[in-house]
C-alpha positions as CSV (number, residue, x, y, z in Angstrom):
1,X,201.3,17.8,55.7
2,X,200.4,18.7,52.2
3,X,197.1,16.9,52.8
4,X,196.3,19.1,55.2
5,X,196.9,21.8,53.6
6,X,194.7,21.3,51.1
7,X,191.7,20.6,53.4
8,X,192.5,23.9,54.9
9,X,192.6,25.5,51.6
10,X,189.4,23.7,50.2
11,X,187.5,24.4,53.6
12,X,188.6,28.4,52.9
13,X,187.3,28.1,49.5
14,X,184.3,26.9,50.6
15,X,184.1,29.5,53.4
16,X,184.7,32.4,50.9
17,X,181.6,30.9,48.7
18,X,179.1,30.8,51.3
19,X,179.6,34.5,52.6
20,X,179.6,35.0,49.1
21,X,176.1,33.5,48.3
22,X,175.0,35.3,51.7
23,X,175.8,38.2,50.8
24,X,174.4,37.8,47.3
25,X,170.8,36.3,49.6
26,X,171.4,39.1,52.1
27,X,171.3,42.0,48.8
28,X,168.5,40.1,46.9
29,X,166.1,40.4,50.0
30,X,166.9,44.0,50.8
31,X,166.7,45.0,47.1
32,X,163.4,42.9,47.5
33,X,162.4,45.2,50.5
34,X,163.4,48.1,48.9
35,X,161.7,48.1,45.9
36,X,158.1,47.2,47.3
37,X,158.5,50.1,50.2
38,X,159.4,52.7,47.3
39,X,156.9,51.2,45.8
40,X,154.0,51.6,48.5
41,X,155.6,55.1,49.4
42,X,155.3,56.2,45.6
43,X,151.5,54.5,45.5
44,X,150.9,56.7,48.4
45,X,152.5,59.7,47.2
46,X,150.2,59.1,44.1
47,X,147.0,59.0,45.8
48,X,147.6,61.9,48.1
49,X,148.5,64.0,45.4
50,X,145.6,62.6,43.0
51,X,142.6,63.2,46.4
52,X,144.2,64.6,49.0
53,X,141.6,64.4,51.5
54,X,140.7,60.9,51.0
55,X,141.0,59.9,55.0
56,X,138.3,62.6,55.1
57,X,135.9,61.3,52.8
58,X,136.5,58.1,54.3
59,X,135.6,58.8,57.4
60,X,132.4,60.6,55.9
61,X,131.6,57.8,54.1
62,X,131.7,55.9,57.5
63,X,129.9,58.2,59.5
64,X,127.2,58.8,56.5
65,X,127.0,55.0,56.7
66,X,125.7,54.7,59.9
67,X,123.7,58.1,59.9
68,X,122.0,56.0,57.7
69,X,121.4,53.1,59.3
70,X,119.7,54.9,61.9
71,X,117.3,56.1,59.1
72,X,117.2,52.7,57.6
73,X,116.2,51.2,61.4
74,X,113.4,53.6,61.5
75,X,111.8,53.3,58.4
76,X,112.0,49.5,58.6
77,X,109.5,49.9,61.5
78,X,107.2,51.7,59.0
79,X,107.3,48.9,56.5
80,X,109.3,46.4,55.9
81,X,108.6,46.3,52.1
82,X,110.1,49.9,51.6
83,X,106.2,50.7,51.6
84,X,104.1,53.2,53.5
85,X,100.8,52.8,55.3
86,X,99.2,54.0,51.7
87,X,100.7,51.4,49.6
88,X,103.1,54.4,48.0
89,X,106.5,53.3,47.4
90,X,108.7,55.1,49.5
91,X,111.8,54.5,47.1
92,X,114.8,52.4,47.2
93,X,115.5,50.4,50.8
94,X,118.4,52.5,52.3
95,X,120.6,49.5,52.9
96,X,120.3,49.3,48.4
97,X,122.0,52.9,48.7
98,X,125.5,53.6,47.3
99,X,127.1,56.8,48.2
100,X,129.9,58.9,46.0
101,X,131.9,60.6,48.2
102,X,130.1,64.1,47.8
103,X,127.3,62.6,48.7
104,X,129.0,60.7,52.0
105,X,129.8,64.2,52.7
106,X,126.2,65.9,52.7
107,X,125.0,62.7,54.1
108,X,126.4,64.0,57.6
109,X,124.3,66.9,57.9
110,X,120.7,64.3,57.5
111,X,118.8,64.4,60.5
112,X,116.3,61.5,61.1
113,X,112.6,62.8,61.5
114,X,112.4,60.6,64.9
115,X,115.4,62.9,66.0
116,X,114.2,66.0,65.8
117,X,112.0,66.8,69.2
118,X,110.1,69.6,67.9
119,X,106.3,69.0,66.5
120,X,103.7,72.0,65.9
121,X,102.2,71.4,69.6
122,X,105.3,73.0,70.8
123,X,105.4,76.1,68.6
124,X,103.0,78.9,69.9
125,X,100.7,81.0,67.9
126,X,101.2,80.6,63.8
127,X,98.0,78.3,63.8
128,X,96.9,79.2,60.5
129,X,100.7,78.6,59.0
130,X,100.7,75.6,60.4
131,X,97.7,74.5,59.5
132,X,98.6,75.9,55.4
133,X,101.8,73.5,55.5
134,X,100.3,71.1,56.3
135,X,97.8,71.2,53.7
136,X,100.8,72.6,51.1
137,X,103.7,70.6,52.0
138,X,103.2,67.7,54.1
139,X,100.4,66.3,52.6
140,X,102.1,66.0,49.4
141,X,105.0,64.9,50.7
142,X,103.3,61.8,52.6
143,X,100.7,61.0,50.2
144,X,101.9,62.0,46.4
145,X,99.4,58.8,44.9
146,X,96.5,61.0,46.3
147,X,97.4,64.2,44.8
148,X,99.5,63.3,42.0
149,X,96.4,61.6,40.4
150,X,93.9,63.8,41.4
151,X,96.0,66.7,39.5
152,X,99.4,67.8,39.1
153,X,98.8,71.0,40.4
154,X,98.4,70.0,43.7
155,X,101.7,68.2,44.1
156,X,104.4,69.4,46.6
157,X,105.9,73.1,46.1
158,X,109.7,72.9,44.9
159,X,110.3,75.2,47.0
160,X,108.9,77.2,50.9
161,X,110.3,80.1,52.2
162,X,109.8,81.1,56.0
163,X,110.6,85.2,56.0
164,X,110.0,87.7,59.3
165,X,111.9,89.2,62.4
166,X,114.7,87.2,63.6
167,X,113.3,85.3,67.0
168,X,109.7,84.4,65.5
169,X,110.2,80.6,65.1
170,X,111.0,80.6,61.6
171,X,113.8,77.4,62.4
172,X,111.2,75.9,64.8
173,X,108.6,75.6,62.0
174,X,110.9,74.3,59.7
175,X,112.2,71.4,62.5
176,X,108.6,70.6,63.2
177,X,107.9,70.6,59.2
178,X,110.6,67.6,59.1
179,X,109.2,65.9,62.3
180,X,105.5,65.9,61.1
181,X,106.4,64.9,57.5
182,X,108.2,61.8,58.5
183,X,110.8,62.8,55.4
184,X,114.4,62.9,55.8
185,X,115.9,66.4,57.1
186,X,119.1,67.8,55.0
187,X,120.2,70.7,57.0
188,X,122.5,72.7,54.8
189,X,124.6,74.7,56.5
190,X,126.9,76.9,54.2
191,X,130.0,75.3,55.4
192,X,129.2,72.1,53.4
193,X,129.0,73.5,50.3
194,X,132.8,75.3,50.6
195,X,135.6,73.5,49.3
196,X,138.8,74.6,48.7
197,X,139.0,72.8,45.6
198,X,137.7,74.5,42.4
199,X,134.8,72.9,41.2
200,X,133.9,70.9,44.1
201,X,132.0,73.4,45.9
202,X,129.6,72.5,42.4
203,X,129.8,68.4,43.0
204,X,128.9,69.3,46.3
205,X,125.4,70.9,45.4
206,X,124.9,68.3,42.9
207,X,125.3,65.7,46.0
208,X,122.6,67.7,47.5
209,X,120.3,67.2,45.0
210,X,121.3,63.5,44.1
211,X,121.0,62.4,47.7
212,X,117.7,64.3,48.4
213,X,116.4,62.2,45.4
214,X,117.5,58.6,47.1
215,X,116.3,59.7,50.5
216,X,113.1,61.0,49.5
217,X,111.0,62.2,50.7
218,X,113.3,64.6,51.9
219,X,113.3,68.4,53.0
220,X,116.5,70.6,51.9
221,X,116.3,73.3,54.3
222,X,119.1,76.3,54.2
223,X,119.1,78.7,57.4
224,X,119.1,82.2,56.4
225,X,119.4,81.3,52.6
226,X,120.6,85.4,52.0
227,X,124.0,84.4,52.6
228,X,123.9,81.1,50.4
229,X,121.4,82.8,47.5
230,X,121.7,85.8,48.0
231,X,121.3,88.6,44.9
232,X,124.2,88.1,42.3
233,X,126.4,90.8,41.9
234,X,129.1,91.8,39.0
235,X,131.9,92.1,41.8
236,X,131.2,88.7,43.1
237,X,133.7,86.2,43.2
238,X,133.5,83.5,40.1
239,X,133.2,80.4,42.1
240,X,129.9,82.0,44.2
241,X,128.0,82.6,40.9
242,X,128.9,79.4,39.5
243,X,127.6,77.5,42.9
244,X,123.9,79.7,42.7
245,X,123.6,78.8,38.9
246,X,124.6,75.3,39.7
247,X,121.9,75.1,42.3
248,X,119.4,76.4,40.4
249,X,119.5,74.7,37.3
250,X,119.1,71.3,39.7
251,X,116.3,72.7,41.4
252,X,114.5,73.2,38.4
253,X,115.1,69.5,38.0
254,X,112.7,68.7,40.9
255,X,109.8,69.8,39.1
256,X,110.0,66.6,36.5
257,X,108.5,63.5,37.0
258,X,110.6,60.1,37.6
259,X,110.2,57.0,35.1
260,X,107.0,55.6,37.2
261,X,105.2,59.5,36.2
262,X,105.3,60.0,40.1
263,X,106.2,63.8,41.0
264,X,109.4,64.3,42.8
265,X,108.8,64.4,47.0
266,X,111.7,66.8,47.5
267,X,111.2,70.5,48.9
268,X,113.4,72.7,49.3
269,X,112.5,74.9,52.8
270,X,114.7,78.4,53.4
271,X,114.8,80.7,56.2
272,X,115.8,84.0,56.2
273,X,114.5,87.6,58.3
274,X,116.5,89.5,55.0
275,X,114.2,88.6,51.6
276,X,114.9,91.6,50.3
277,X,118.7,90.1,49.9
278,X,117.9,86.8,48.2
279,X,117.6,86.8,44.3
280,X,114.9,87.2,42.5
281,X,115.6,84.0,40.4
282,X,115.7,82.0,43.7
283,X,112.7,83.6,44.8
284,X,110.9,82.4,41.9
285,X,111.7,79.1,42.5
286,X,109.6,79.3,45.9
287,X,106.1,80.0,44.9
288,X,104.8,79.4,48.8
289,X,105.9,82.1,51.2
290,X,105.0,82.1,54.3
291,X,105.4,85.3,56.4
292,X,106.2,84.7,60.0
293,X,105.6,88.2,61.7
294,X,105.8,88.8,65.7
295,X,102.9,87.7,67.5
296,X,99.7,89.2,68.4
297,X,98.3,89.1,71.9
298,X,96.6,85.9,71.6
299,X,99.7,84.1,70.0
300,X,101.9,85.4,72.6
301,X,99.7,83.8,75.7
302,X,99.6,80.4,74.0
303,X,103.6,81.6,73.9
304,X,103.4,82.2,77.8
305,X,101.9,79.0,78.4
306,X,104.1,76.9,76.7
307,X,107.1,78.3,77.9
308,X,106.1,78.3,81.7
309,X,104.7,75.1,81.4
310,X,105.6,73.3,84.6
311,X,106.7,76.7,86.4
312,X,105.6,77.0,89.9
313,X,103.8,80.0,89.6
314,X,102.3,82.6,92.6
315,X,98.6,82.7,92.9
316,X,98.8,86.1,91.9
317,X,100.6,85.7,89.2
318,X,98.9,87.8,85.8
319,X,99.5,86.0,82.6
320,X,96.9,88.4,80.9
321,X,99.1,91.4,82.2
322,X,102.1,90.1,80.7
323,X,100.7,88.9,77.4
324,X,99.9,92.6,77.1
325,X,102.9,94.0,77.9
326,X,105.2,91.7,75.8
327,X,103.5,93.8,73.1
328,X,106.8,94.1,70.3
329,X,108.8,91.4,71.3
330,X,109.4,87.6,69.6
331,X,108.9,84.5,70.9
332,X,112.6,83.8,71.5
333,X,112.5,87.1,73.5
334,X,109.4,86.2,75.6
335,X,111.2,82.9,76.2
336,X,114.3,84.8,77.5
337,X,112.4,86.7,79.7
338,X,110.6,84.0,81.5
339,X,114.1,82.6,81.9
340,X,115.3,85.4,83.5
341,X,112.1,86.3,85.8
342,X,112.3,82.0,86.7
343,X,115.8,82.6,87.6
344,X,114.7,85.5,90.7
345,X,113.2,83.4,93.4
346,X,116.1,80.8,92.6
347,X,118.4,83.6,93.4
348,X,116.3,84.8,96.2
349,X,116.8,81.4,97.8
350,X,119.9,81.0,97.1
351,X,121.1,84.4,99.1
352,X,118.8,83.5,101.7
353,X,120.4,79.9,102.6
354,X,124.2,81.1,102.0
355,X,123.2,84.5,104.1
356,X,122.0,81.7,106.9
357,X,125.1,79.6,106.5
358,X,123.2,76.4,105.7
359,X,124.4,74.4,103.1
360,X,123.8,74.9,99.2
361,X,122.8,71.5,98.8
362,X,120.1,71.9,101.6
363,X,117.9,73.9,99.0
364,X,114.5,72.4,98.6
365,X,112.8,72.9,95.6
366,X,109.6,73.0,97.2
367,X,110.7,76.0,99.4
368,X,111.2,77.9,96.2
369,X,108.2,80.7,96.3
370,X,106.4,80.3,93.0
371,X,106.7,83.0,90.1
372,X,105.1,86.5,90.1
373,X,104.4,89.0,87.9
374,X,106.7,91.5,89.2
375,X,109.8,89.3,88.6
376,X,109.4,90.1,85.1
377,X,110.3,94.1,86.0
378,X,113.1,93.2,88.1
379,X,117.0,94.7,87.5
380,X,118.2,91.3,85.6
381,X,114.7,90.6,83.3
382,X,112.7,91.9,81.1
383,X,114.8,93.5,78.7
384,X,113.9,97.1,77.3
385,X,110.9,96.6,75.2
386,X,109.1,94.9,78.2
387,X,110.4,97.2,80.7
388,X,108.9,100.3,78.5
389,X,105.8,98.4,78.0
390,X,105.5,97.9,82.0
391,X,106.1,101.6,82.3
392,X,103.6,102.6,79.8
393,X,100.8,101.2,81.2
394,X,101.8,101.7,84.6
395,X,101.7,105.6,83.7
396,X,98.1,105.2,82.6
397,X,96.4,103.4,84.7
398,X,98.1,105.7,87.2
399,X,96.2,108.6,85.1
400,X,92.9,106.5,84.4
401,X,92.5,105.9,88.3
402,X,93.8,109.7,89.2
403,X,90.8,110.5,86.5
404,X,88.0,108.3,87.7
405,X,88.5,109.2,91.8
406,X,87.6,112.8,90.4
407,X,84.2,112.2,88.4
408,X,81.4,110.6,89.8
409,X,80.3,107.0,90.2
410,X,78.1,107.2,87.3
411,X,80.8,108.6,84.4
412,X,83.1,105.7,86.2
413,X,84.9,103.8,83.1
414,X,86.6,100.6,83.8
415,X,90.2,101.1,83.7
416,X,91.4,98.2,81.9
417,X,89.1,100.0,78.7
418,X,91.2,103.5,79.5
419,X,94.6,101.5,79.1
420,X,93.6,99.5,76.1
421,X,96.7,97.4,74.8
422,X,99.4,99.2,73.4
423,X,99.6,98.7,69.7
424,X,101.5,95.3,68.6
């Protein structure tokens, strides 16, 4: 009996020492646990509070990646070297490029010259602009060995502004700038250079400048660059000023030469129908201004033609007529005019089929009458300027006929000399 009871006892014992050891296991391992997710939850804490927006510069850095892989891709079917068809060296292979996160950042806003689908062929008028950027800018840009040795003067400008009337083609000429050039296309748009953060909003523009200068050549262009450089003020807010200064004192840093004495291919291209607002320091820094005014007669028939290129148009249709009587009005509003007048016998047709009860999907374009001068002077087109011009002339050629039926054959004037063109 007793020697049972003491196999009961020593099997208790034993009992009570391995729930002892498991729970000494059990505590060890959750301790274990415990320590390395406080851990990783304190790390975390840590780096949020130390960058608190790294998942967004991540995901810039990934996106800028592959923005510029696509640049990368096309240049590789230039030269596989890194070289040009010259023999220039176009700078360091893209896949060489390392990216800070300010950089990543601006990276996002690079456009590829292959993706931008405007060249000077589409732009209407502005011939000798065109022609004077060429010769300026792109030039330069695409061949510094030629003008860089032949004299210094004649490298790139640091800096182009495009001033005039809002709707002249001012951000069409810069887009086709890009696309002739071949060089890489930063557009800046203001809300990439505001941070939150003090003193980033000045890494930022430095990122501008230091990317510009991997990618080159490269164009920097800023969309009415008033509101980004505009004239400093004494109420204006600190972190403004220090952003302009910081901007400027880098762009004075494109006019040095690299190690190899090779002038720097990066421009800096604005835009802006208020140059009266930008500062005179920033204006300084863009020796070539190019006025783009509203067109002239001439420019805005080339206008015409391009925009109702492919049009169906009446045999009666009068281009010359309505070249003259877009007298005051931009290109984008000549464009939005054509729109309008194209969308009358589409309307037209449209009524006529539902009026008939035939189906909508029974239209045929070809059944479409073609486009007439009158459709400009309808209710929905034209807008006001047109609409006065119309009644203008309309009034005196009215007079000038009234006139001529009263004299004789032989003091007979032609009428279209009577009218004249209004005054652009």
């Amino acid at each position: 009996m007793s020697g049972i009871l003491s196999s009961l006892a020593m099997g208790d014992r034993r009992a009570r020492t391995s729930d002892a050891v498991l729970n000494i296991v059990t505590a060890g391992a959750l301790a274990f646990v415990s320590y390395f997710f406080v851990k990783n939850l304190l790390s975390s804490f840590a780096n949020t509070l130390a960058d608190p927006e790294k998942e967004k510069h991540e995901q810039a850095r990934i996106k800028a990646q592959a923005n510029l892989s696509r640049i990368r891709r096309n240049r590789n079917e230039d030269g596989a070297d890194g070289t040009d068809s010259t023999g220039s060296r176009k700078g360091p292979r893209i896949e060489d490029i390392q990216l800070n996160e300010y950089e990543a950042m601006v990276a996002l806003e690079v456009v590829a010259p292959e993706d931008i689908p405007v060249g000077f062929d589409d732009i209407g008028g502005l011939e000798e602009i065109i022609e004077e950027l060429k010769e300026s800018v792109i030039y330069p840009l695409t061949m510094p060995h030629l003008y860089s040795h032949a004299a210094p003067l004649l490298s790139a400008p640091s800096g182009v502004l495009l001033y005039g009337p809002p709707g002249c083609g001012k951000t069409m000429l810069a887009k086709a700038l890009a696309h002739e050039s071949g060089a890489s296309f930063i557009n800046l748009h203001i809300s990439t250079l505001t941070e939150k953060w003090y003193g980033d909003s000045n890494k930022l523009v430095r990122a501008v400048f230091s990317l510009a200068r991997k990618l080159e050549p490269a164009i920097i262009f800023i969309d009415e660059i008033d509101a980004v450089l505009g004239t400093r003020r004494s109420n204006e807010h600190e972190a403004s000023g220090m952003v302009k200064a910081e901007f400027m004192t880098l762009w004075d840093g494109l006019t040095s030469s690299n190690a190899a004495g090779v002038p720097s291919r990066i421009c800096v291209l604005g835009a802006t129908n208020r140059i009266h607002d930008i500062d005179e320091a920033i204006l300084r820094r863009m020796p070539k201004k190019f006025p783009v005014p509203l067109p002239d007669k001439d420019q805005r028939r080339r206008i015409l033609q391009l925009v109702l290129q492919g049009t169906k148009r009446d045999p009666t249709f009068e281009l010359e007529y309505i070249a003259k009587v877009t007298a005051g009005m931009s290109g984008s509003d000549i464009k939005e005019a054509c729109r309008d007048a194209a969308m009358i016998p589409m309307r037209e047709s449209i009524r006529e089929h539902r009026a008939s009860g035939q189906s909508m999907s029974r239209i045929s374009p070809d059944r479409i009458r073609g486009l007439k001068t009158e459709d400009f002077f309808g209710r929905k087109g034209g807008g006001q300027i047109l609409m006065q011009n119309h009644e203008r002339h309309s009034s005196r050629k009215a007079t000038a006929a009234a006139a001529a039926s009263k004299s004789s054959s032989d003091d007979y004037e032609d009428i279209d000399e009577q009218v004249g063109e209004a005054p652009d």
